[in-house]
C-alpha positions in Angstrom: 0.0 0.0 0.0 1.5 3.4 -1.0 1.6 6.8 0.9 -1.2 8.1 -1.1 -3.6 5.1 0.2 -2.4 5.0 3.7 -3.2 9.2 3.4 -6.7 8.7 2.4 -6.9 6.3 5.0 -6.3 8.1 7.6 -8.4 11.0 6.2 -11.7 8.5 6.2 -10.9 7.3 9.4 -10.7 11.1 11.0 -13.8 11.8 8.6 -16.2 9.1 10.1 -14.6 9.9 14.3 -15.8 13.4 13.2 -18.9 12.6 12.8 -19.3 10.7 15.6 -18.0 13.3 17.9 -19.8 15.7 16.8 -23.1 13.9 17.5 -25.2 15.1 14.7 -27.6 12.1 13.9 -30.4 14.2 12.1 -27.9 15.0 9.4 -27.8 11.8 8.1 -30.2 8.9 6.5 -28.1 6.4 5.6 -24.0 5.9 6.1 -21.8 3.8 5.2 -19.6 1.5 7.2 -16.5 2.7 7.7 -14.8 -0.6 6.5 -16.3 -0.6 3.0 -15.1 3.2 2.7 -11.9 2.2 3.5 -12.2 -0.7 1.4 -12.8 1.5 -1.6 -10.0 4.2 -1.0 -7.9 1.3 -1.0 -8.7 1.1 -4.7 -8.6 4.8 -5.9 -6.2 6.2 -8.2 -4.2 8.6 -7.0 -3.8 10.5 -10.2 -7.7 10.1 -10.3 -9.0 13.8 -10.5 -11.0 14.0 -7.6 -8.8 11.3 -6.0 -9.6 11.3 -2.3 -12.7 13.9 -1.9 -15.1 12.9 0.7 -18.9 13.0 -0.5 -22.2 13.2 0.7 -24.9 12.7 -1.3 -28.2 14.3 -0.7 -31.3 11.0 -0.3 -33.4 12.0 -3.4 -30.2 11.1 -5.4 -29.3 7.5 -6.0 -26.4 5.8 -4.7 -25.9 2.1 -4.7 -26.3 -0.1 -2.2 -28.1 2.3 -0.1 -31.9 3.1 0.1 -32.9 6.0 -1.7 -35.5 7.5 0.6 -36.1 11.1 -0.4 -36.5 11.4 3.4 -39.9 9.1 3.1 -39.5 5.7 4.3 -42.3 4.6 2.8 -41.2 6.1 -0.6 -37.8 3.8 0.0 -36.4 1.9 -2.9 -32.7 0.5 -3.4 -31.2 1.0 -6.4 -28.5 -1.7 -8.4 -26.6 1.4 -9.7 -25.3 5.3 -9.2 -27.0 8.0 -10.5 -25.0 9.4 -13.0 -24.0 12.3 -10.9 -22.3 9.6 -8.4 -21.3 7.7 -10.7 -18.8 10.6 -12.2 -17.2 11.1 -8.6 -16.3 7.9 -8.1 -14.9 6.9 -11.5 -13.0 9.8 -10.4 -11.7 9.1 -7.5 -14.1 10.5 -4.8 -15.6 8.3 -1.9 -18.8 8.6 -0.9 -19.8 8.5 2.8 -23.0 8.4 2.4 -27.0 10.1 2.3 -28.4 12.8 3.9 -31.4 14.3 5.3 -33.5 16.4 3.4 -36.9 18.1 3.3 -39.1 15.5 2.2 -39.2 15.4 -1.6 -37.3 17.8 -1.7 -39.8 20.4 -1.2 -38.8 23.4 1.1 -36.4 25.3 2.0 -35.9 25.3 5.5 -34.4 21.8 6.5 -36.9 20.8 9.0 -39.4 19.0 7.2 -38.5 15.4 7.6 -39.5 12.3 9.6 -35.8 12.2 11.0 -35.8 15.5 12.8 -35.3 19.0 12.0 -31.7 19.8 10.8 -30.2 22.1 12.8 -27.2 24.6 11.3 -23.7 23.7 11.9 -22.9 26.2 14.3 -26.1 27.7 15.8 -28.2 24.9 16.5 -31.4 26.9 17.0 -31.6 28.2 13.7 -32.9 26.4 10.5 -30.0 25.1 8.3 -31.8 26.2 5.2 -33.4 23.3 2.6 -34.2 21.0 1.3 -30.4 20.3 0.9 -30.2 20.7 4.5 -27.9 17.6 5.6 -25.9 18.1 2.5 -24.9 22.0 3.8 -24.4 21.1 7.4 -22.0 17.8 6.1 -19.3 20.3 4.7 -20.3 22.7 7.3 -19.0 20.7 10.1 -15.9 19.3 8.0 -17.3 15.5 7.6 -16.9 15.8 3.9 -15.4 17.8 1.8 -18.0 18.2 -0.6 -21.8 17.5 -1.0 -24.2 16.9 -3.8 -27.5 18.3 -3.3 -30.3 19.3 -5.8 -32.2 22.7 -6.4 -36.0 23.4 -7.8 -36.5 26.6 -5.9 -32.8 27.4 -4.3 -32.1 24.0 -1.8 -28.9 24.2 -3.4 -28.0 28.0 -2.5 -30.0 28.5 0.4 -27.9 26.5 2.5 -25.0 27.5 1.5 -25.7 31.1 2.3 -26.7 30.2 5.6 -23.7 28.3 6.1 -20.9 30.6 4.6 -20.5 28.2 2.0 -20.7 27.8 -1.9 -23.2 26.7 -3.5 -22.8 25.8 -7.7 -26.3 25.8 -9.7 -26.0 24.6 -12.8 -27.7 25.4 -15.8 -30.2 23.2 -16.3 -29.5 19.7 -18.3 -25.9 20.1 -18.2 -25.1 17.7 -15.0 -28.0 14.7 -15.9 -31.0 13.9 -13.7 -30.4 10.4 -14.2 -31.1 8.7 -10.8 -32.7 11.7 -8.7 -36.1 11.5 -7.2 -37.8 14.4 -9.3 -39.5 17.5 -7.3 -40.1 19.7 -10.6 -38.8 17.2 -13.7 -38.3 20.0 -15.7 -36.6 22.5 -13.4 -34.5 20.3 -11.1 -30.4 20.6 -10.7 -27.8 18.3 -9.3 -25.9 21.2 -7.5 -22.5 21.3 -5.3 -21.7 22.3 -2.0 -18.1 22.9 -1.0 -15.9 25.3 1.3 -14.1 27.2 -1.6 -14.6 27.9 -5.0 -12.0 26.3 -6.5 -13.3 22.9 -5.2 -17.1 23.4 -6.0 -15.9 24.4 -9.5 -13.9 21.8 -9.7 -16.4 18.9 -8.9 -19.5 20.7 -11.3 -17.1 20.5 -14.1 -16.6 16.5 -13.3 -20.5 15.9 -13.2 -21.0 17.9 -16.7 -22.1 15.9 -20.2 -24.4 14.3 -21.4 -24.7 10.9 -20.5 -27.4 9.5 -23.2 -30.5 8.6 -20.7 -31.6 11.9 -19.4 -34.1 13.2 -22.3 -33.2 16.8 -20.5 -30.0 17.0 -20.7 -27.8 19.5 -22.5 -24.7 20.2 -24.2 -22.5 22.3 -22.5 -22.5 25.6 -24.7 -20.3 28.6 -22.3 -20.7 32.1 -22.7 -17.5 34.0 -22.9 -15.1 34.9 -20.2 -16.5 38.3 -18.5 -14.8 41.7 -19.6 -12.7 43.3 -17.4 -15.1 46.3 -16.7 -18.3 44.0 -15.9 -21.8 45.6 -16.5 -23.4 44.0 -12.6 -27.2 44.3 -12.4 -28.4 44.6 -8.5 -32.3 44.8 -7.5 -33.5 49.1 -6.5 -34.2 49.3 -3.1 -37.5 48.5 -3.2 -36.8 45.0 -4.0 -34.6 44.8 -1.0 -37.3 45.7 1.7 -37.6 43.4 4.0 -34.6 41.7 4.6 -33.5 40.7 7.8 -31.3 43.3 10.6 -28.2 44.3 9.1 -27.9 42.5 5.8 -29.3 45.7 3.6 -26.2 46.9 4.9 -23.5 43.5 4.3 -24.8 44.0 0.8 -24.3 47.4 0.8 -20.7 46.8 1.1 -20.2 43.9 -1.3 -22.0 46.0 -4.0 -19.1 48.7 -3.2 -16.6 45.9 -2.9 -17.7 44.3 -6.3 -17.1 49.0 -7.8 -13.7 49.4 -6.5 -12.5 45.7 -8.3 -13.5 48.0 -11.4 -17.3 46.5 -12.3 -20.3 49.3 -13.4 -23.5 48.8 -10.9 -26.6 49.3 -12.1 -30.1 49.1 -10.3 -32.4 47.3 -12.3 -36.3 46.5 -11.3 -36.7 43.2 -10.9 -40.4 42.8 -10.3 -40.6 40.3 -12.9 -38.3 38.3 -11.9 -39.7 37.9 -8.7 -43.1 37.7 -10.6 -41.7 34.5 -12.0 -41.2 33.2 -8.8 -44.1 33.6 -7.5 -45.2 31.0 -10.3 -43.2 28.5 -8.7 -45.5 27.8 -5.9 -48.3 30.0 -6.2 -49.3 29.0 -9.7 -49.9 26.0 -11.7 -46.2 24.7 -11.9 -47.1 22.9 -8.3 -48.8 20.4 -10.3 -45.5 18.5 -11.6 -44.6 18.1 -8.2 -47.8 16.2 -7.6 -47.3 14.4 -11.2 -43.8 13.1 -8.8 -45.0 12.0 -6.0 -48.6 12.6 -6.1 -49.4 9.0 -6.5 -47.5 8.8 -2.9 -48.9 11.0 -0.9 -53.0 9.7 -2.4 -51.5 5.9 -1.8 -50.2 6.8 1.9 -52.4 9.2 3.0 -52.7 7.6 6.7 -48.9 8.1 6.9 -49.2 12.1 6.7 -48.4 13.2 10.2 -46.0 10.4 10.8 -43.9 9.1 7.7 -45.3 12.1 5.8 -44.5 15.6 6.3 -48.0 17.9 6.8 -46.4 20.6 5.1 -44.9 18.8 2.3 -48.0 17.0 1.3 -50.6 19.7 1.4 -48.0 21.9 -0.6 -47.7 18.6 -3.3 -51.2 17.4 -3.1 -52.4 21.4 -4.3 -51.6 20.1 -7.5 -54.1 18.0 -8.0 -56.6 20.6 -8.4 -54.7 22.4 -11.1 -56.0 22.1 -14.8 -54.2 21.7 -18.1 -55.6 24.9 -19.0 -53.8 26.6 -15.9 -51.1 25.0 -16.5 -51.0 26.8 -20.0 -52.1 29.9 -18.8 -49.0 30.0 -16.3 -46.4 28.9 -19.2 -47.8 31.6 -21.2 -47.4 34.3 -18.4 -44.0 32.8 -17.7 -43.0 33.3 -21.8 -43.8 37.1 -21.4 -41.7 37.5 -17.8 -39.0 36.0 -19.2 -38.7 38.4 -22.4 -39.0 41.4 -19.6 -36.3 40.1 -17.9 -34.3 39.7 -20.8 -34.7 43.3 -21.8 -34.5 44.8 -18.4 -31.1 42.5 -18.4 -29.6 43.1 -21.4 -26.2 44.4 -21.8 -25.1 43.2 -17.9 -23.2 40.4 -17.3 -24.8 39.1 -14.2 -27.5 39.7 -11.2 -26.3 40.6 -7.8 -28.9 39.6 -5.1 -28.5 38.6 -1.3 -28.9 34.9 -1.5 -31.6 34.5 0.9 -33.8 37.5 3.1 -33.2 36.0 6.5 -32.3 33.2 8.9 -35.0 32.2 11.1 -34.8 30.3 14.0 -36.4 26.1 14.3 -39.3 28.5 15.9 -40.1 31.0 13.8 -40.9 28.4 11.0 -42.5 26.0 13.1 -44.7 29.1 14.1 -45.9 29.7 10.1 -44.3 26.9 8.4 -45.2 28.3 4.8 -44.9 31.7 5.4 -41.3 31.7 6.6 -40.2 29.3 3.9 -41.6 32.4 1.3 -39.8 34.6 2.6 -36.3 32.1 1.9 -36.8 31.5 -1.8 -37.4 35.7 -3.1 -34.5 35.7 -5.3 -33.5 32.0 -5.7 -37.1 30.7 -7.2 -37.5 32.2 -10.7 -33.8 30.9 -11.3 -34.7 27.5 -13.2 -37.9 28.7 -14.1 -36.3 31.3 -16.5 -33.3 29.0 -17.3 -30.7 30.6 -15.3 -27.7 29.7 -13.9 -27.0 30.5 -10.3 -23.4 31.0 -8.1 -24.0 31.0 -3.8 -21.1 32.6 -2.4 -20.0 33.8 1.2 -19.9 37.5 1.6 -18.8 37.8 5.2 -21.0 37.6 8.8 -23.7 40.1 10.6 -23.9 39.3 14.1 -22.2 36.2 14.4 -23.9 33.9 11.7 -23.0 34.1 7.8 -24.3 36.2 5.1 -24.2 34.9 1.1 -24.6 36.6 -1.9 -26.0 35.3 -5.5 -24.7 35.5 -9.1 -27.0 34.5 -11.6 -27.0 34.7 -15.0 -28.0 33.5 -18.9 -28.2 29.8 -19.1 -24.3 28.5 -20.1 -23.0 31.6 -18.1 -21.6 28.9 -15.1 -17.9 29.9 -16.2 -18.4 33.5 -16.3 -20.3 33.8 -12.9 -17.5 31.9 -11.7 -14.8 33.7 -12.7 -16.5 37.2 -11.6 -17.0 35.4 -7.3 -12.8 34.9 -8.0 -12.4 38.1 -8.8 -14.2 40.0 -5.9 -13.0 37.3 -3.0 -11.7 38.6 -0.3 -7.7 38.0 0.5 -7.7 35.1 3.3 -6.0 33.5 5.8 -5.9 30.2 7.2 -6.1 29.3 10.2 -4.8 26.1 12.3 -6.2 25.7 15.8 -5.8 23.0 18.0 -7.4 24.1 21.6 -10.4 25.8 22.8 -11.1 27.3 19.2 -12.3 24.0 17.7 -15.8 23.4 16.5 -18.1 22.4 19.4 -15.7 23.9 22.4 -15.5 27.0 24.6 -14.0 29.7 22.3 -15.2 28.4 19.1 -18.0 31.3 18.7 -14.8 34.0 18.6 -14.5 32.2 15.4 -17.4 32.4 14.0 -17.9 35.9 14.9 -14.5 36.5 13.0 -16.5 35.4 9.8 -14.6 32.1 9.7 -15.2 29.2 8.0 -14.1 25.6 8.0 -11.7 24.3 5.5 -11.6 21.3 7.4 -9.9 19.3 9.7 -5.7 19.2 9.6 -2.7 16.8 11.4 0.3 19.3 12.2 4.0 17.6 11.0 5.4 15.6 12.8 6.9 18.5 14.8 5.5 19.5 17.1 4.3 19.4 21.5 1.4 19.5 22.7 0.6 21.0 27.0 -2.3 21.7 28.7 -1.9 24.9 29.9 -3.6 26.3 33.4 -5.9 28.8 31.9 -9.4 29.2 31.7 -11.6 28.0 29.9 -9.0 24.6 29.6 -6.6 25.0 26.8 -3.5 23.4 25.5 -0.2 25.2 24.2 1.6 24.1 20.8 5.1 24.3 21.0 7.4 23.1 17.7 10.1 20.6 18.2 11.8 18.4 15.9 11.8 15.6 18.2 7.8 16.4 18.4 4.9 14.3 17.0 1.6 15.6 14.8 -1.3 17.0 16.3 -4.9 17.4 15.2 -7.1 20.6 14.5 -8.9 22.4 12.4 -8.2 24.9 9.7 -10.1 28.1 8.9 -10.1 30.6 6.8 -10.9 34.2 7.8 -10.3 37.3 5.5 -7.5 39.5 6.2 -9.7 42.1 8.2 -11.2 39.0 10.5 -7.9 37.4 10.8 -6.8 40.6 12.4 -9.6 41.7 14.3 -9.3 37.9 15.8 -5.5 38.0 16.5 -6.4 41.4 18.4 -8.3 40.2 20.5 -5.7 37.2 21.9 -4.6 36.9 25.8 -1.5 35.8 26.3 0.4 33.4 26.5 -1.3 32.7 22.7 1.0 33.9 19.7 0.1 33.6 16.4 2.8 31.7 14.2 3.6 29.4 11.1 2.7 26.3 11.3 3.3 23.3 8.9 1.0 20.6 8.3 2.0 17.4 7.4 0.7 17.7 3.5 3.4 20.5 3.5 0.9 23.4 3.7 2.1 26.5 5.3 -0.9 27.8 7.6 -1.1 30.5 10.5 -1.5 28.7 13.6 -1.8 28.6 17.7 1.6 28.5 19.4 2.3 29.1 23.0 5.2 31.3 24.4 7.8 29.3 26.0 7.0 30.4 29.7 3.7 29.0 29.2 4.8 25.9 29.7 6.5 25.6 33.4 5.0 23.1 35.1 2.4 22.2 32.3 1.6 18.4 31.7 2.6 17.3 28.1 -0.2 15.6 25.8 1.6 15.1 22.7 1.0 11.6 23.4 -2.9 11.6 23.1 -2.5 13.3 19.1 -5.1 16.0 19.9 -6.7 18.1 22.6 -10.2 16.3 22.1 -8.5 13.0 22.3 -6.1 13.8 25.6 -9.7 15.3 27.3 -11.6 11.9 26.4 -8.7 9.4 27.0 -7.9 9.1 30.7 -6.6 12.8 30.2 -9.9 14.4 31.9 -8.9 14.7 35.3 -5.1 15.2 34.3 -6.3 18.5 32.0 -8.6 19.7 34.8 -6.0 19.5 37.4 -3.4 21.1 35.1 -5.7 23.8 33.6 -7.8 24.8 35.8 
């Protein structure tokens, strides 16, 4: 076995103790043993594209040799082969870990309508995670995998993402095949990506593109050009931004001047009818092709609604059943004539700017008006597929604490383009190692978050380095480097430049900021200790981590030492 293989070993074996540390149960319907994981990295290629990429894979999308569920048992079936989608990642090279939680047929965009419990967001449990990718966001959220596929009708596969400080790729519709996904909308639905950059959602869309010769809808991939260096950027007037929730008029505020000084013209544009358009989505006849999905269902299993089947969920599918053809027709008309407005009242930009979402409610607020708070989530996501659009989630920094996304969307084929204009407008970063108090789940963690980091994932130091516990409170350890030292565990994030020093500001000693090296050879900012720290602290090199030295016998030892 080769370096490469005993490296992706190790990374499926820290992936799947993640996961169970973290305790997370409701982000998950089906995993996969850990053994036949590690049976299959054993197998990839290392040269393989995507050689080593953790995946999870949302349930309405069809992975075999486990259940596809669309978070209805009774709707369960197992299918004899991948989805063409999975099937992509694995021939190259990623592993699957294995399905998660969604709301039920994929209708909603809030994350809590499923039998197996709300999903709550990574890092502030009593808010929504956004929907219906919900378990799919919150997987690369929390660093179990480094990527997630998801699907989008209305925004599931943006939504979270914003709400998560993630990004979230919508494809133009057709060019990643439907092939093996439960359908919400036939006709509108996209295999989308979740990931923690750009680069690595970019990189796993283009892997899923072409045609694969079953989906009737699929599409050739025909890109627009690259965008000019002096971009024409379409944002909504003010009126259109009413209503969103405290502080993030004013986050997009600031990207809009962010997105002027890279060099791009702003314009306001009204975009009642786009929002017209999405109005259609669920307030007009286009319901009934999510009845034509799962209609037959819901009629079949009516005694299951309230217990295997969402209330929500099936009222909003089973509305379709009184639509006509001749509504239908009426709506596809009205839909023809909005999207030759929008085309005119977007021609000659290069994209739409919008906030991603209006707000973030909390698990009460939409239990409180269930259909009411999910509106308010999909303003600009929904008329996305209906006009044939493609869409680009992005992270555009925090407002009290929690992230805030903005959208790109633009002409069908125009995936590249949007693309290329988030790259140009990211903010300079910096990485992050810590190893202590700072990780996910423990007493300092929410100085992080309040930074505007996020989570590039989790990260073993070179084999170089000590590890104390330190008397301080709350209980911390001190990293020391030593070439006679061993690895250690943490986390990496990445802040922007103005959040990594607003964070490093705010440090007590005996904390320093220094380089660290991790044991892929990265280069990373990182948690060190000054040397005086150390008198008369206990060493826990031994242990590997600060998780592992608290849970291993080291409990007492790291009270009695920290304080």
């Amino acid at each position: 076995m080769n370096r490469g293989v005993d490296a992706l070993g190790v990374k499926v074996r820290q992936a799947y103790a993640r996961i169970e540390q973290f305790g997370r149960p409701e982000v998950w319907i089906a995993l996969r043993p850990v053994e036949d994981v590690l049976a299959e990295a054993a197998s990839v290629d290392p040269d393989a594209p995507l050689a080593g990429v953790l995946v999870a894979v949302k349930d309405n999308i069809d992975v075999a040799g486990l259940p596809t569920t669309a978070a209805a048992p009774s709707f369960a079936y197992r299918p004899d082969r991948d989805s063409t989608a999975v099937a992509r990642l694995r021939a190259a090279g990623a592993l699957v870990l294995g399905k998660t939680n969604l709301d039920q047929f994929a209708t909603g965009l809030v994350g809590t309508r499923s039998p197996h419990g709300a999903v709550r967001h990574a890092f502030a449990p009593d808010r929504i995670s956004g929907g219906s990718s919900s378990g799919s966001a919150v997987a690369v959220a929390l660093g179990f995998v480094d990527v997630a596929l998801g699907t989008d009708t209305a925004g599931s596969g943006r939504v979270p993402a914003a709400l998560h400080g993630l990004v979230g790729v919508k494809p133009t519709r057709g060019l990643v095949p439907n092939t093996g996904v439960v359908p919400a909308c036939r006709s509108l639905d996209c295999v989308t990506v979740f990931a923690r950059d750009l680069a690595t959602a970019r990189r796993v869309a283009e892997e899923l593109t072409g045609l694969d010769g079953l989906d009737p809808l699929a599409r050739v991939d025909a890109p627009l050009p690259p965008p000019p260096a002096r971009p024409r950027i379409a944002v909504p007037t003010a009126e259109h931004l009413q209503g969103l929730a405290d502080g993030w008029a004013e986050a997009f505020a600031r990207y809009v001047e962010r997105v002027r000084a890279a060099g791009a013209d702003v314009v306001e544009v009204d975009v009642a009818p786009l929002l017209e358009a999405a109005d259609l989505l669920y307030g007009g006849a286009f319901v009934a092709e999510r009845t034509a999905a799962v209609g037959r269902h819901l009629r079949e299993n009516a005694h299951l609604v309230g217990t295997d089947l969402d209330p929500t969920v099936a009222g909003i599918v089973s509305a379709g059943e009184h639509v006509s053809a001749a509504e239908v027709f009426r709506d596809r008309e009205r839909l023809d004539v909005l999207a030759a407005r929008a085309r005119d009242l977007l021609a000659g930009t290069t994209a739409l700017l919008t906030p991603t979402t209006t707000w973030h409610p909390t698990l009460a607020e939409v239990a409180a008006d269930p259909v009411g708070a999910n509106a308010r989530m999909g303003r600009f996501t929904n008329f996305a597929n209906l006009l044939d659009m493609a869409s680009l989630a992005v992270p555009a920094g925090t407002v009290d604490g929690l992230p805030f996304g903005v959208m790109l969307t633009g002409p069908a084929f125009s995936d590249r383009a949007l693309a290329v204009l988030a790259q140009r407008w990211a903010d300079v970063t910096v990485d992050l190692l810590v190893v202590g108090a700072h990780l996910s789940g423990q007493p300092l963690h929410h100085e992080l978050v309040a930074a505007g980091a996020t989570l590039v994932g989790p990260a073993t130091t070179a084999p170089q380095y000590r590890l104390f516990a330190l008397d301080t409170v709350p209980p911390k350890p001190g990293m020391v480097r030593d070439p006679a030292g061993a690895g250690v565990l943490g986390e990496v994030w990445r802040l922007t430049a103005a959040g990594f020093g607003a964070f490093v500001a705010a440090l007590p000693q005996p904390m320093t900021i220094g380089a660290v090296t991790l044991d892929d050879g990265r280069v990373v900012r990182g948690f060190l200790a000054e040397p005086a720290a150390l008198e008369g602290a206990r060493e826990i090199t031994a242990a590997g981590s600060w998780l592992a030295a608290r849970a291993a016998g080291a409990g007492e030892v790291v009270a009695a030492s920290a304080g």
